[in-house]
C-alpha positions as CSV (number, residue, x, y, z in Angstrom):
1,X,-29.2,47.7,126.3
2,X,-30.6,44.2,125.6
3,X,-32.7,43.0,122.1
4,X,-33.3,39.8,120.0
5,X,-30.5,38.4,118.2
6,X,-31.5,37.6,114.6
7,X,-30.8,34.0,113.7
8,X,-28.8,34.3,110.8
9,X,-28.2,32.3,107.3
10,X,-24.3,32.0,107.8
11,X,-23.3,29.0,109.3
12,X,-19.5,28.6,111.1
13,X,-17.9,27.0,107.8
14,X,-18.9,29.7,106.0
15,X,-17.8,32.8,108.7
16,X,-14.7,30.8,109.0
17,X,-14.3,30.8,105.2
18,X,-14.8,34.4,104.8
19,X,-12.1,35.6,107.7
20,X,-9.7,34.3,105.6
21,X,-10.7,36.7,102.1
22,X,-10.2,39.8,101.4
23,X,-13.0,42.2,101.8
24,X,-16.0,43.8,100.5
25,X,-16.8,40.7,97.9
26,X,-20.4,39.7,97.0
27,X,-21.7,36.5,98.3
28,X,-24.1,34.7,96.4
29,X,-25.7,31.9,97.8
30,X,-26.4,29.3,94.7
31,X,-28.7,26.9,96.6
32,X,-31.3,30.1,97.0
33,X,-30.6,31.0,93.7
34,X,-32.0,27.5,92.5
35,X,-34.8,27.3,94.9
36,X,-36.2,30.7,93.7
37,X,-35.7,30.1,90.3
38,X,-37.5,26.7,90.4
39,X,-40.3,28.2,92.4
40,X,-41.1,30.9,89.6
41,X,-40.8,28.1,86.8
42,X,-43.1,26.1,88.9
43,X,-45.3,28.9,89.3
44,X,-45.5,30.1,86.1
45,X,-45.2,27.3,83.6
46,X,-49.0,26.2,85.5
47,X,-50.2,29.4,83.6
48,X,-48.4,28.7,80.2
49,X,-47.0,32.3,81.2
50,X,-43.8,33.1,80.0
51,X,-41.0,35.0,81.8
52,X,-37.8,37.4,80.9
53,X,-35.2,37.8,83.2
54,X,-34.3,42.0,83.4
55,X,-30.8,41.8,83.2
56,X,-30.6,45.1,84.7
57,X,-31.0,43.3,87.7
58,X,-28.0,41.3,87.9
59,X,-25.7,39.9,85.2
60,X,-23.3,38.5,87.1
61,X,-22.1,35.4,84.7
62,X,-22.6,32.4,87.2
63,X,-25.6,34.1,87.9
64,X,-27.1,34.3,84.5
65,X,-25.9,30.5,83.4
66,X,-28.7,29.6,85.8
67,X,-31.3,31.8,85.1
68,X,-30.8,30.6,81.4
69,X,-30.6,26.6,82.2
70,X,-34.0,27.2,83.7
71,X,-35.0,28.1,80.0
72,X,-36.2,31.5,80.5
73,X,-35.9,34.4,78.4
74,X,-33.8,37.7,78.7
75,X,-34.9,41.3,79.3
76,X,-32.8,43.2,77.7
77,X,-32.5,47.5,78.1
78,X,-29.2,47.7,76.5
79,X,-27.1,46.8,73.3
80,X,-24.7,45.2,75.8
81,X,-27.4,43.7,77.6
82,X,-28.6,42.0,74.1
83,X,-24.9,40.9,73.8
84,X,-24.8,39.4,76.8
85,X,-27.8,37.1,76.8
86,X,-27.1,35.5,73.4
87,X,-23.4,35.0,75.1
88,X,-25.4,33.0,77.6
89,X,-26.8,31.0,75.9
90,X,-30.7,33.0,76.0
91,X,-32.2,31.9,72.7
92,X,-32.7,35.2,70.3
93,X,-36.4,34.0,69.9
94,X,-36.6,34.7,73.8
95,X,-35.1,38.2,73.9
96,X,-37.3,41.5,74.2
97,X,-35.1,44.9,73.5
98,X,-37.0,47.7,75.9
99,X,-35.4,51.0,76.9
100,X,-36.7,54.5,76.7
101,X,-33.2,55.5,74.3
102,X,-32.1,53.0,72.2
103,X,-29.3,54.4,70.0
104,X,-29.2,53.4,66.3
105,X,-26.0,50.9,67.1
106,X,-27.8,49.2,69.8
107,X,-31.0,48.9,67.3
108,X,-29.1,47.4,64.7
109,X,-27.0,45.1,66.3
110,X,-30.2,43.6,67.9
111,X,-32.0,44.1,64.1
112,X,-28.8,41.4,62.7
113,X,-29.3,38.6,66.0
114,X,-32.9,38.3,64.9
115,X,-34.3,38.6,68.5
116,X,-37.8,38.0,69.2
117,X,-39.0,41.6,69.9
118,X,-38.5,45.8,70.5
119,X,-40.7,47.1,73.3
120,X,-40.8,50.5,71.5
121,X,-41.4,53.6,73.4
122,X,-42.4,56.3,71.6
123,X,-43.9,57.4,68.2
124,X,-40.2,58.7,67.0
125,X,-38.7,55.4,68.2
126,X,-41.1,53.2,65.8
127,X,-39.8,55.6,62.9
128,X,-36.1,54.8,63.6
129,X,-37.1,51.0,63.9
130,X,-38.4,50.8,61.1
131,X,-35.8,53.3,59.1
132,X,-32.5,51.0,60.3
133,X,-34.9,47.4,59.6
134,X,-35.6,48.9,55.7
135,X,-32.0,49.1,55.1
136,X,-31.3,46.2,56.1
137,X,-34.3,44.4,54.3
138,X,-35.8,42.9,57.2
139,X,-38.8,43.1,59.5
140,X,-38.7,43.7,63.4
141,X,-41.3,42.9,65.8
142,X,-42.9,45.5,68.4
143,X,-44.5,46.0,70.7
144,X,-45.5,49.3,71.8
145,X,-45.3,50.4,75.4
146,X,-47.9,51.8,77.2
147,X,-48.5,54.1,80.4
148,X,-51.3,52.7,81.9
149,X,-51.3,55.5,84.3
150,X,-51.3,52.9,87.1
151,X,-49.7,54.2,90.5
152,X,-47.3,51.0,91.5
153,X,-47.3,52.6,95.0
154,X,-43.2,52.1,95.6
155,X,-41.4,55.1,96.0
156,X,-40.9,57.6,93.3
157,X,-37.6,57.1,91.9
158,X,-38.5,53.3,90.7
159,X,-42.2,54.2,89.6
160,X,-42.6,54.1,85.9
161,X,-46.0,53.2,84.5
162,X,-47.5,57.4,85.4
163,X,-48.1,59.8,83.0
164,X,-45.4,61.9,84.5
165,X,-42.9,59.1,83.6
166,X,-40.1,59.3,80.7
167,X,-41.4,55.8,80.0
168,X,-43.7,54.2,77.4
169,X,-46.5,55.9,75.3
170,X,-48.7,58.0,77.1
171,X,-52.3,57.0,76.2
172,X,-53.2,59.9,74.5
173,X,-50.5,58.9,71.9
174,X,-51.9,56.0,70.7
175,X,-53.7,57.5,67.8
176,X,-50.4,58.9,66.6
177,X,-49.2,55.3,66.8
178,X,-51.8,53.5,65.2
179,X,-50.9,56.0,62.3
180,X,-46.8,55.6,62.4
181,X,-47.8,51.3,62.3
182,X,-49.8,51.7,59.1
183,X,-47.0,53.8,57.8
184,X,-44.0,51.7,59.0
185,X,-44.0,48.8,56.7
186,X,-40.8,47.1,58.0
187,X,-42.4,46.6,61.4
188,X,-44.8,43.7,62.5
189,X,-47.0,44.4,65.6
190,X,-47.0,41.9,67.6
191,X,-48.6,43.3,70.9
192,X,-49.2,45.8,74.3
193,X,-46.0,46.1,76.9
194,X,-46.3,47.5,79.9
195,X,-44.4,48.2,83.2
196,X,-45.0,50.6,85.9
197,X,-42.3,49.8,88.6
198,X,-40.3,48.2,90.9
199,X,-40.5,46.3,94.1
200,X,-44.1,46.1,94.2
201,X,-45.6,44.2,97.1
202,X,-49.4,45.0,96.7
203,X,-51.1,43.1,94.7
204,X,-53.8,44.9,94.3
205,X,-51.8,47.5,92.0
206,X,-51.5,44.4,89.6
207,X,-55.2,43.7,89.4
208,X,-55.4,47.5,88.3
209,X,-53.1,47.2,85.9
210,X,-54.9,44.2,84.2
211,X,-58.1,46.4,84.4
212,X,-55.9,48.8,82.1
213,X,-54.5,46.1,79.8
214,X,-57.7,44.8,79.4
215,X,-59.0,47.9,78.3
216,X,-56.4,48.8,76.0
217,X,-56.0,45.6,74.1
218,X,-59.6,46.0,73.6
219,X,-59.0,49.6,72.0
220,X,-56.2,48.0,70.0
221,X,-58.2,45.1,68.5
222,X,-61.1,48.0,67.7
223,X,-58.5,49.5,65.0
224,X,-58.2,46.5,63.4
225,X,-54.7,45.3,65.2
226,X,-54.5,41.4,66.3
227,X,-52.6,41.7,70.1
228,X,-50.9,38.5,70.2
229,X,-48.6,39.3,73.3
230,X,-49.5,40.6,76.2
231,X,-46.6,41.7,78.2
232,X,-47.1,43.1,81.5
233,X,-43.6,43.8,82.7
234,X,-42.8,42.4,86.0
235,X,-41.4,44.4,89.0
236,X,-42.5,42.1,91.9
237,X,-40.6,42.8,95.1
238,X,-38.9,41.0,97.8
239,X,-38.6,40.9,101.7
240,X,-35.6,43.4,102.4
241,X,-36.5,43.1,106.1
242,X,-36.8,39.1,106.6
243,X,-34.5,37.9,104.0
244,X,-34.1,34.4,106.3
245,X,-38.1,33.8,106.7
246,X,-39.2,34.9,103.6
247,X,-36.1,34.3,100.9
248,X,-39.1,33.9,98.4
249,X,-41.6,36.0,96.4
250,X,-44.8,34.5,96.3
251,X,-44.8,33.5,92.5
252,X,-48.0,31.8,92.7
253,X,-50.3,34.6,94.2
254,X,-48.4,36.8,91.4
255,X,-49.2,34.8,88.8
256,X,-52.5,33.7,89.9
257,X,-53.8,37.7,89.7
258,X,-53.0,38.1,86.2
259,X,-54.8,34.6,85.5
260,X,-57.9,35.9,87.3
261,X,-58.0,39.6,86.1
262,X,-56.5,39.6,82.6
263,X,-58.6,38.8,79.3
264,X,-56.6,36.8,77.3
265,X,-57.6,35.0,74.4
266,X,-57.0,31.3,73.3
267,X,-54.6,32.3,70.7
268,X,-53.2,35.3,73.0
269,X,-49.3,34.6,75.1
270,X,-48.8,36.6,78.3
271,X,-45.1,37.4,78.9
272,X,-43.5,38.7,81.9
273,X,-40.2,40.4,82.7
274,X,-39.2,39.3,86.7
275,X,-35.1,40.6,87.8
276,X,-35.6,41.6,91.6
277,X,-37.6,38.7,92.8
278,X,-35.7,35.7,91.2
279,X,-31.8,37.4,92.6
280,X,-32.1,39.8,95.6
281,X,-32.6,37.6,98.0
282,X,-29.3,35.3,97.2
283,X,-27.0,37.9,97.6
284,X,-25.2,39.7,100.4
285,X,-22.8,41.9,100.3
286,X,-19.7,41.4,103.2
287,X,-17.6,43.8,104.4
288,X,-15.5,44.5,107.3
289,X,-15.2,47.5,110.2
290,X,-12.3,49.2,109.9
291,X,-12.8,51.7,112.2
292,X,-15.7,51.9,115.4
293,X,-16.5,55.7,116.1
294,X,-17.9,56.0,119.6
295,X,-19.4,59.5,120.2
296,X,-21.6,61.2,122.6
297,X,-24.6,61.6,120.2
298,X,-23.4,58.8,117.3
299,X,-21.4,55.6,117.4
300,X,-19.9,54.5,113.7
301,X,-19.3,51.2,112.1
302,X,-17.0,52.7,109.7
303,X,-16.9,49.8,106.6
304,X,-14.5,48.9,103.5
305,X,-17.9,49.0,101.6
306,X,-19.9,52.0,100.9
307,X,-21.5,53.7,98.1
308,X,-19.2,52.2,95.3
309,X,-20.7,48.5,96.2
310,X,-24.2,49.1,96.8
311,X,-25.8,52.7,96.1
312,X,-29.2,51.5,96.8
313,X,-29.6,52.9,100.4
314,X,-27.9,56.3,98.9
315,X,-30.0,57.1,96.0
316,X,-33.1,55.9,97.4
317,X,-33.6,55.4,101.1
318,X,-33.8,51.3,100.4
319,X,-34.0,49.4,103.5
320,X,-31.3,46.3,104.0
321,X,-31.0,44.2,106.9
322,X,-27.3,44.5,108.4
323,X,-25.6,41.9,110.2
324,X,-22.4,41.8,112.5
325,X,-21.4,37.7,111.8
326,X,-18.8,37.6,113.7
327,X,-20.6,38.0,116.7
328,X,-22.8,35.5,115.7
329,X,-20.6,32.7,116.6
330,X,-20.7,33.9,120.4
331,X,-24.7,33.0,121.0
332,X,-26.5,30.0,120.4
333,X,-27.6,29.6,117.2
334,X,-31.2,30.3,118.6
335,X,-33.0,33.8,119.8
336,X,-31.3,34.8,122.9
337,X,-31.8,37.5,124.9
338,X,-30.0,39.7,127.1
339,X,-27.0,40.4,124.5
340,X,-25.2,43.4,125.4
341,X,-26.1,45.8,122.0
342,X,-25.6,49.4,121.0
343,X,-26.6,51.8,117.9
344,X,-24.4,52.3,115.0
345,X,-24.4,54.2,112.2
346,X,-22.7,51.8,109.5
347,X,-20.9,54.2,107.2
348,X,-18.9,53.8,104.1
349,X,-14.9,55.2,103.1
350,X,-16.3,57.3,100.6
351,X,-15.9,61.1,100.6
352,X,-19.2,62.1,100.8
353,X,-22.0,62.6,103.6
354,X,-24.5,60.3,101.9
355,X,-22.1,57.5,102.7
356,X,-24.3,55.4,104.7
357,X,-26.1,52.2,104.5
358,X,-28.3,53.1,107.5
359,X,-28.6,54.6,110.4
360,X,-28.8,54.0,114.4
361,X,-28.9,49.9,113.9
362,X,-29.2,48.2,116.7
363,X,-26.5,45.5,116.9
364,X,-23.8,43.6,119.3
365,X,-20.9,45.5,120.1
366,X,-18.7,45.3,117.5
367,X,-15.0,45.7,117.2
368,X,-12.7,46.7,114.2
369,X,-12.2,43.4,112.1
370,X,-15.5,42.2,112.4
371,X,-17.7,40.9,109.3
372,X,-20.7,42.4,108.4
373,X,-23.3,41.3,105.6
374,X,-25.3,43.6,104.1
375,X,-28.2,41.1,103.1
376,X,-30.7,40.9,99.7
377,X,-27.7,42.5,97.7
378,X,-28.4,40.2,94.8
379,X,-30.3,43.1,92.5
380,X,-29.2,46.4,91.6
381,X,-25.9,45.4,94.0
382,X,-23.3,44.4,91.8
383,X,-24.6,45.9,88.9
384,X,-25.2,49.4,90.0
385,X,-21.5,49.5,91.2
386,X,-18.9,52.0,90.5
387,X,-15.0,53.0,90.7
388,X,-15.8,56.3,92.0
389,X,-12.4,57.7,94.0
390,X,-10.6,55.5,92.2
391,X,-12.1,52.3,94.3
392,X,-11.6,48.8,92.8
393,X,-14.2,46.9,91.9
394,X,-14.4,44.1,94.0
395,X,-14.9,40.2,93.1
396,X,-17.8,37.8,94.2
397,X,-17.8,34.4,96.4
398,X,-20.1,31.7,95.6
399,X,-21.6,29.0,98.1
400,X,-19.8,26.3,95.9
């Protein structure tokens, strides 16, 4: 069989480099990093916007020292999370606390760093808040979360702005918490947060959404509360299946929607919280075959990667490009054609069926030793990863 073979980011230095570690590792490319991370400060400072990083995301350390020198803020959905921003260096004034079930530990120990704002997601929630802030003589700043009932149209397992979600405040709540705020005298509204998924690519779904916020703020400032921050969440997704050609979101159209379709005021700030689109894209995850599996029906790329290094593919059907790099240094480093391929499962060690990153990829015929990347690894890779039958957790490699 004869196909395309994909010009790849890996140059020789690097391949060569990599035969001599041990594998799986996580390779993050620093110099994409920077580029996407400039583009979205570009991009967004034009606005006067101002952005979170969702540490959920990614919170590798090298990583997250260069989200924060670009001065953004932090996204937090954990106490740990909160701990690890202001160990980063993210100014407490720049960190927002969301999460559908905050314990009372993680509440407090955001209540003594001061930071900047609880997305709170339900009626009971604000009560707590406000319980733990009296005894301990301070105020905390919310913002209450809202399902906007928007469909994000990504698949179902990262959709989170429907009714049917565990997320937010359904609409139909919002009389209760008008009535819990003028009850709750150790919290200070601030404003409206929303977010209604992940790896959104339509843009269309975010001029809906602004129809919603628009709409809402408007009921908000009709019960006599002053909105002063919008916050519309992020969840802006990325190229899974052209990681080389398009290594960046386009920050500008994003932004630019929510310029033309959101009312804000003069005296209004509009906050965002991006994770996927400023890390997938400079990460890949390498591994190497330790076994090929030729069959009648199925041929096997059996990997020392699987489910413990990257579930995505597992839990829910993602997409990733997959790549056999040591074959790359046998063809010119332009598209060629008549290259002898065949299709392979690429399977994990782990003792389970799900095992697999995908299935019947088309690629060069590849031996046991090879090097594979697993590409746009750089959200919910690392993070998401996990010592189950007693794996290690394995260390990361960085372009310098």
């Amino acid at each position: 069989m004869a196909s395309l073979y994909r010009k790849i980011m890996f140059n020789n230095h690097t391949i060569n480099r990599f035969k001599e570690l041990e594998t799986p590792f996580y390779y993050y490319d620093l110099g994409i990093l920077n580029k996407t991370l400039s583009a979205c400060k570009e991009s967004s400072s034009k606005y006067g916007y101002h952005v979170h990083y969702a540490m959920k995301a990614n919170f590798n350390q090298r990583v997250l020292n260069a989200i924060q020198s670009f001065g953004f803020g932090a996204d937090c959905v954990s106490g740990n999370e909160v701990k690890a921003a202001l160990e980063h260096g993210f100014e407490k004034e720049n960190i927002v606390f969301a999460g559908v079930g905050k314990s009372d530990k993680e509440i407090n120990l955001a209540l003594d760093a001061d930071i900047f704002c609880f997305n709170a997601e339900s009626v009971q929630e604000l009560m707590v808040i406000n319980d733990l802030a009296k005894a301990k003589n301070k105020i905390a700043n919310i913002a209450i979360r809202i399902n906007p009932n928007v469909d994000a149209h990504t698949h179902h397992f990262i959709t989170t702005g429907l009714d049917e979600n565990k997320f937010g405040i359904n609409t139909w709540q919002l009389d209760a918490v008008v009535e819990a705020l003028h009850h709750c005298a150790n919290l200070q509204f601030l404003g409206i947060h929303f977010h209604i998924g992940s790896q959104i690519i339509d843009m269309e779904v975010y001029k809906n959404l602004c129809t919603r916020i628009n709409e809402i703020q408007e009921w908000f400032t009709e019960k006599g509360f002053e909105v002063k921050i919008l916050n519309v969440g992020g969840g802006l997704g990325v190229d899974y299946y052209n990681p080389d050609t398009n290594q960046i979101s386009n920050f500008e159209n994003y932004f630019k929607v929510f310029k033309q379709f959101l009312n804000v005021r003069a005296d209004q700030e509009v906050h965002f919280e991006l994770g996927r689109a400023l890390v997938a894209q400079c990460s890949s995850l390498v591994a190497r075959v330790l076994y090929v599996k030729n069959g009648i029906k199925k041929n096997f790329l059996v990997l020392d990667a699987g489910m413990t290094e990257l579930i995505r593919p597992m839990l829910y059907q993602a997409y990733h490009q997959i790549e056999n790099i040591s074959r790359k240094s046998e063809y010119d480093e332009q598209i060629s054609v008549g290259i002898d391929t065949i299709q392979y499962d690429i399977v994990g060690p782990i003792c389970e069926s799900t095992d697999c990153f995908r299935k019947d990829v088309e690629m060069p015929t590849s031996f046991r030793g090879d090097l594979i990347a697993i590409r746009t690894t750089g959200a919910y890779g690392e993070v998401m990863a996990s010592s189950y039958n007693l794996r290690d957790r394995v260390g990361s490699v960085y372009s310098n």
